[in-house]
SEKOLLUM-331366 format. One record per residue (C-alpha): residue number from 1; residue in one letter; x, y, z. Coordinates in nm, 2 decimals. Each point is the difference from the previous one (the first is absolute). Last residue first. Layout:
BEGIN
+-----+------+--------+--------+--------+
: seq : type :      u :      v :      w :
+-----+------+--------+--------+--------+
: NUM :    A :      X :      Y :      Z :
...
+-----+------+--------+--------+--------+
***
This chain:
BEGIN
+-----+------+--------+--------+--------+
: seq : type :      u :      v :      w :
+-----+------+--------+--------+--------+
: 207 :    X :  -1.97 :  -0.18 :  -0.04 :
: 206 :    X :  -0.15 :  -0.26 :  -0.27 :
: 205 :    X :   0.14 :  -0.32 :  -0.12 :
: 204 :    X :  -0.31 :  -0.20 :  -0.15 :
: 203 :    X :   0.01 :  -0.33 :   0.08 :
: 202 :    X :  -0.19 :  -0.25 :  -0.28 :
: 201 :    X :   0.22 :  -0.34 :   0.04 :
: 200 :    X :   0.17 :   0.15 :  -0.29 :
: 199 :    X :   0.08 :   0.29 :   0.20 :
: 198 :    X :   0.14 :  -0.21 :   0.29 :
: 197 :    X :   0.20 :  -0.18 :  -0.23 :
: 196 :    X :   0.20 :   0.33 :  -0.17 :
: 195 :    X :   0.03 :   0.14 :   0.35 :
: 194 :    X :   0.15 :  -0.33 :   0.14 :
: 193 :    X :   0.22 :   0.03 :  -0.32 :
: 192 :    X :   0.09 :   0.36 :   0.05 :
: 191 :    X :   0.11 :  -0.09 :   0.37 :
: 190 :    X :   0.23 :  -0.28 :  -0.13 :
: 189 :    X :   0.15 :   0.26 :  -0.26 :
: 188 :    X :   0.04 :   0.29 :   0.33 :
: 187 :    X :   0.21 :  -0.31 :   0.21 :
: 186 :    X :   0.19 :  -0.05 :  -0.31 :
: 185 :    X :   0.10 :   0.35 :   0.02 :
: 184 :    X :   0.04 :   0.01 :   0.37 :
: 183 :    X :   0.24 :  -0.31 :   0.02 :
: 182 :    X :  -0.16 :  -0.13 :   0.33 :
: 181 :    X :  -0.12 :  -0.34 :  -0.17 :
: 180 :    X :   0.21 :  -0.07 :  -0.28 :
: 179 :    X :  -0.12 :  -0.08 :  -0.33 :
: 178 :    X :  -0.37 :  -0.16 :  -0.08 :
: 177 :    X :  -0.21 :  -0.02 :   0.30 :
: 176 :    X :  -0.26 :  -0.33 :  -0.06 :
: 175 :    X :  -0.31 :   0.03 :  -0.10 :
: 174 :    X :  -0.38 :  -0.20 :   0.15 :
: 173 :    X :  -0.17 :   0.31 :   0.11 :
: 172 :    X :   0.10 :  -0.11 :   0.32 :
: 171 :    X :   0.35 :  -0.04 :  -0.07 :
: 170 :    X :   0.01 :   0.37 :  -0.15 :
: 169 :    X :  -0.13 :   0.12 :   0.33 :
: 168 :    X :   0.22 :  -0.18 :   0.21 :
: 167 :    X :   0.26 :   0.11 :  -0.20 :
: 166 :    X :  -0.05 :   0.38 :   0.03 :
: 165 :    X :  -0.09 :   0.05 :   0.34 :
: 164 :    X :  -0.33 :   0.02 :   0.14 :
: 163 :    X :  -0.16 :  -0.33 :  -0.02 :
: 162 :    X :  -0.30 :  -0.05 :   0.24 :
: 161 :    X :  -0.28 :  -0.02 :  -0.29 :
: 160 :    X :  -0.36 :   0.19 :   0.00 :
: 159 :    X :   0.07 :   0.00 :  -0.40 :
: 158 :    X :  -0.07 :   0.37 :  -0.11 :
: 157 :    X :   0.11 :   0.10 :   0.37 :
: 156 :    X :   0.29 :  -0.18 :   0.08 :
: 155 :    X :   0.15 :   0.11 :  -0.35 :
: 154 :    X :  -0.08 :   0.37 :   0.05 :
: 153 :    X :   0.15 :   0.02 :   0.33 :
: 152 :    X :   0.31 :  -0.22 :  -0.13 :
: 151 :    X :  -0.01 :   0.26 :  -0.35 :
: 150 :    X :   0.04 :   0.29 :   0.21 :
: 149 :    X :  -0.15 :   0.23 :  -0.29 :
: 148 :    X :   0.14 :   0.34 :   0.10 :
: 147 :    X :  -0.09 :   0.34 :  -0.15 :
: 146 :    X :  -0.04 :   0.19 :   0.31 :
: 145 :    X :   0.35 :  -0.14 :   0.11 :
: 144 :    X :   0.14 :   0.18 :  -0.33 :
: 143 :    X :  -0.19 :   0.28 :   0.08 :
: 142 :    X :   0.15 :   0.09 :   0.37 :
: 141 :    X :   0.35 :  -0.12 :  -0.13 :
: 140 :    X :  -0.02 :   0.23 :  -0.32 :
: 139 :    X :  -0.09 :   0.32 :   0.33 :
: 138 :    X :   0.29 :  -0.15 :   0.20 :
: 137 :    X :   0.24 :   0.04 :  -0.36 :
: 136 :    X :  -0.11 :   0.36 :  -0.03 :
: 135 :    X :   0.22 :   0.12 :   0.27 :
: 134 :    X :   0.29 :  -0.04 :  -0.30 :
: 133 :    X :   0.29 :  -0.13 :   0.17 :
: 132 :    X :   0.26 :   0.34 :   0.03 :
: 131 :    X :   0.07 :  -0.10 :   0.38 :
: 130 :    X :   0.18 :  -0.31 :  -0.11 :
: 129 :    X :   0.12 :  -0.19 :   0.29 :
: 128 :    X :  -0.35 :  -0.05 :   0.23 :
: 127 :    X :  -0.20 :   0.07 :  -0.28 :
: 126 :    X :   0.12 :  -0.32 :  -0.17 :
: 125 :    X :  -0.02 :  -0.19 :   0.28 :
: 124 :    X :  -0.34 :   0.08 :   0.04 :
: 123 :    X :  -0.03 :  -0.10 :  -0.36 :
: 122 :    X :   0.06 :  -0.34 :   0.11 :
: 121 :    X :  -0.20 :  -0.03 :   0.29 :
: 120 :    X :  -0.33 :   0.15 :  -0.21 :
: 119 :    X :   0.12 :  -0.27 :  -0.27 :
: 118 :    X :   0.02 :  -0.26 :   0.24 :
: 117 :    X :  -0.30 :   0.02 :   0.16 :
: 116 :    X :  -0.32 :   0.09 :  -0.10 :
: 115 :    X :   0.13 :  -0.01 :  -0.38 :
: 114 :    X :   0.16 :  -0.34 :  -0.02 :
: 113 :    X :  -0.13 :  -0.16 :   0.33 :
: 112 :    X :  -0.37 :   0.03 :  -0.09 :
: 111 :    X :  -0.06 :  -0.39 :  -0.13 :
: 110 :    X :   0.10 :  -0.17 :  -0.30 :
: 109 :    X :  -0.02 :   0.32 :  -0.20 :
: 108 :    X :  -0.18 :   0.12 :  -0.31 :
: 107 :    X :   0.04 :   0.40 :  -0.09 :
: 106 :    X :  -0.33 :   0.13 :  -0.16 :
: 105 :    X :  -0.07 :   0.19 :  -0.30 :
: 104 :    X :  -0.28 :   0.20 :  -0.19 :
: 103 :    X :  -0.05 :   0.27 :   0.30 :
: 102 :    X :   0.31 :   0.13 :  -0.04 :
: 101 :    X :  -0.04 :   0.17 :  -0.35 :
: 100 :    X :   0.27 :   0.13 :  -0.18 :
:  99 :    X :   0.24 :  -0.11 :   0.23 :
:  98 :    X :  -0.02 :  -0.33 :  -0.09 :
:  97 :    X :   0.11 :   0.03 :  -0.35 :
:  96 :    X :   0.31 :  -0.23 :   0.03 :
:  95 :    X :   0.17 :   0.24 :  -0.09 :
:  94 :    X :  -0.05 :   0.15 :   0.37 :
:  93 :    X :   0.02 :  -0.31 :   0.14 :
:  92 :    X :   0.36 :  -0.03 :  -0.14 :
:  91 :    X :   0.07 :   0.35 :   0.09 :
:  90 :    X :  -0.09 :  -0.09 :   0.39 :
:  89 :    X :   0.19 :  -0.31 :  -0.04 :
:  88 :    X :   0.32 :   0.23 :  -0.09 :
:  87 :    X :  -0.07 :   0.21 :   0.31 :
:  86 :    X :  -0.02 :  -0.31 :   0.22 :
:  85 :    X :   0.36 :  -0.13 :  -0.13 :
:  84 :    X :   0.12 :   0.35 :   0.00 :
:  83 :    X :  -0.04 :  -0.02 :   0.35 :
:  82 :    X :   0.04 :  -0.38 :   0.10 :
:  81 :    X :   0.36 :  -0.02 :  -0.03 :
:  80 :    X :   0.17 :  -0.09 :  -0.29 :
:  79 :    X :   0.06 :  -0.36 :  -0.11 :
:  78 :    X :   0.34 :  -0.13 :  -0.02 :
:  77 :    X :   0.01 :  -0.13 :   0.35 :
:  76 :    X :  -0.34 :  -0.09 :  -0.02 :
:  75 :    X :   0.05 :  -0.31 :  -0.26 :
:  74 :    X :   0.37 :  -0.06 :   0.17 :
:  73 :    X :  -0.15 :  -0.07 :   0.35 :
:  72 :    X :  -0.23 :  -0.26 :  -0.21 :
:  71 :    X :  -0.35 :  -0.04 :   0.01 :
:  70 :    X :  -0.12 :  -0.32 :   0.05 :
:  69 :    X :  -0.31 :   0.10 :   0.18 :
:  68 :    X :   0.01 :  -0.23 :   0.35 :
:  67 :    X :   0.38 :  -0.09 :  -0.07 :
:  66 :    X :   0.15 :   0.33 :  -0.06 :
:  65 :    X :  -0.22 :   0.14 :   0.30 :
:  64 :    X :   0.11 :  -0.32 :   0.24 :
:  63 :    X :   0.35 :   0.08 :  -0.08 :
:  62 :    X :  -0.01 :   0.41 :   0.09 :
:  61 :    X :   0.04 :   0.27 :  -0.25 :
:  60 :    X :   0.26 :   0.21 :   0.05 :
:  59 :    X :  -0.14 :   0.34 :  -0.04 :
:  58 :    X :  -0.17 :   0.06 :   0.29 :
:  57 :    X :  -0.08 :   0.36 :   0.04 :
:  56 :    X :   0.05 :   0.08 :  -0.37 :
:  55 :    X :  -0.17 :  -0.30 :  -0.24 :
:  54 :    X :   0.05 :   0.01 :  -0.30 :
:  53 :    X :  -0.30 :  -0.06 :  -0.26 :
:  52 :    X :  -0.08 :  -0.27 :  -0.25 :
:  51 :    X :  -0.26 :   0.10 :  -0.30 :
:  50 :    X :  -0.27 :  -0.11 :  -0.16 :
:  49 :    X :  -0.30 :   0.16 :  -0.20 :
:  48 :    X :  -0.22 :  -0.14 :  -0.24 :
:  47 :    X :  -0.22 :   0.14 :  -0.28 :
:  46 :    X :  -0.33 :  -0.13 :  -0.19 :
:  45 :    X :  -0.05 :  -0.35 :   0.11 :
:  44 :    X :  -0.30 :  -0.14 :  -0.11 :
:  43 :    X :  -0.40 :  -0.01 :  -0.01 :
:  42 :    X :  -0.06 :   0.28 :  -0.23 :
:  41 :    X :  -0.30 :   0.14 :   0.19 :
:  40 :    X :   0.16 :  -0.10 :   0.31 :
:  39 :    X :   0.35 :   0.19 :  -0.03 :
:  38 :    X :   0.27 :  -0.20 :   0.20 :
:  37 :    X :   0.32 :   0.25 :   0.15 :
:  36 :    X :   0.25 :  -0.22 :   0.16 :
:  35 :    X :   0.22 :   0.13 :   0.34 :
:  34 :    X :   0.35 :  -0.16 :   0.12 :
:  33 :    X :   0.17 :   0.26 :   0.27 :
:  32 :    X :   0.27 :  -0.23 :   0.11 :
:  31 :    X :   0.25 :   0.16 :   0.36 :
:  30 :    X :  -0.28 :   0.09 :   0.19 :
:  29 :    X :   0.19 :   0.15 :   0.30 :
:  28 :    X :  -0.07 :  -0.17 :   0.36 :
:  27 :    X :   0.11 :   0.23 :   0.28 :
:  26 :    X :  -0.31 :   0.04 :   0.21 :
:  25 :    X :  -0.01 :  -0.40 :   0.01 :
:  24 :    X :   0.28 :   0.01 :   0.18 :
:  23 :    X :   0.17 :  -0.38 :  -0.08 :
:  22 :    X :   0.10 :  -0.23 :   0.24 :
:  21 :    X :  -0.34 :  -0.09 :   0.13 :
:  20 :    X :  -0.11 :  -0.25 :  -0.24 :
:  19 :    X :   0.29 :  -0.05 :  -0.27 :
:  18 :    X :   0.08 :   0.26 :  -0.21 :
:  17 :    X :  -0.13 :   0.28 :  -0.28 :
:  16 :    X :   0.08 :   0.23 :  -0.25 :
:  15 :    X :  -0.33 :   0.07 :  -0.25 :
:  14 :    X :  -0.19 :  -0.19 :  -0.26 :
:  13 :    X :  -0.28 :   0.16 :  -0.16 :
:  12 :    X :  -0.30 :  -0.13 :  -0.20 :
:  11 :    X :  -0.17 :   0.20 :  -0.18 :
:  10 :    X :  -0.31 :  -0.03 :  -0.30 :
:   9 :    X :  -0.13 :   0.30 :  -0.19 :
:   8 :    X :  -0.35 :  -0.08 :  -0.11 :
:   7 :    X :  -0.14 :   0.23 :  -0.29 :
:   6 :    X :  -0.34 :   0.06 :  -0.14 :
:   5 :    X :  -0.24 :   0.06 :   0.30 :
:   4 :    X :  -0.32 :   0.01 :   0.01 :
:   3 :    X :  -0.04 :  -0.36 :  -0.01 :
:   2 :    X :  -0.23 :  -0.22 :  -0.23 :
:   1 :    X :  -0.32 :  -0.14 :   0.12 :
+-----+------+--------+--------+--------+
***
């Protein structure tokens, strides 16, 4: 049976981090926002978004961040800050034709972290220091996490495996990650291909 929907928008971010316990989890900032638009019926890669992001509240990134997703203190430090990064990903979906209808898309994830998390943290940030941030944006959160495939959940379930992270699940289906684990937009291209395999094995990605 072929899914309702037509698009998958696969994202993976990476935000500022540091070891266990030395970093406040309440000020992480995503500092990559790496997202790729697949359309089902044509069974390829229609649009992709990617983009680094500056981090305010911490902006020196710490050692075991530049290490863990190999992005670079000068890679943020030319980036702007995550504000008119979000609003130009907004216009990207938006020419991306997913606007017209929201019901024929879903966002992939490795897990609920990205938009149960850290983008409701981020944006409270953002509201925190920028009065004039659209109200709107809680409302896109609401429906983006009501359109989420968690592609672990979905993974553990269509094969009644264990694995739940993205290389674990790609060695079980017998593939190997391909770029740099933690870099989000490779991250988003490994979690297309476990996608990509899981349909052929007969999944059907559904919300």
């Amino acid at each position: 049976m072929p899914s309702k929907l037509r698009y998958l928008s696969i994202l993976d971010y990476e935000a500022t981090c540091g070891e266990e316990g030395k970093f406040p989890r309440d000020q992480m900032e995503i500092t990559e926002f790496p997202t790729i638009v697949y359309d089902l019926q044509a069974e390829k890669e229609v649009g992709r978004f990617h983009e680094y992001v500056r981090p305010v509240i911490r902006p020196q990134l710490t050692e075991f961040c530049v290490k863990l997703t190999g992005i670079t203190q000068a890679k943020v430090d030319n980036a702007e800050p995550f504000l008119p990064v979000w609003d130009r990903f907004k216009g990207f979906l938006k020419s991306q034709n997913l606007w017209d209808d929201p019901s024929s898309y879903a966002f992939v994830t490795c897990g609920e972290w990205d938009f149960h998390t850290m983008l409701p943290r981020q944006l409270s940030h953002i509201n925190s220091t920028n009065p004039s941030a659209s109200s709107d944006d809680r409302l896109l959160v609401t429906h983006f996490q009501q359109r989420l495939i968690s592609i672990d959940v979905a993974f553990k379930g269509y094969y009644g495996s264990k694995a739940d992270e993205i290389k674990p699940m790609l060695g079980e289906l017998g593939m190997d990650f391909v770029g740099r684990l933690h870099s989000g937009i490779d991250d988003c291209e490994n979690i297309l291909r476990i996608v990509k395999r899981m349909m052929d094995d007969g999944w059907v990605p559904e919300v």
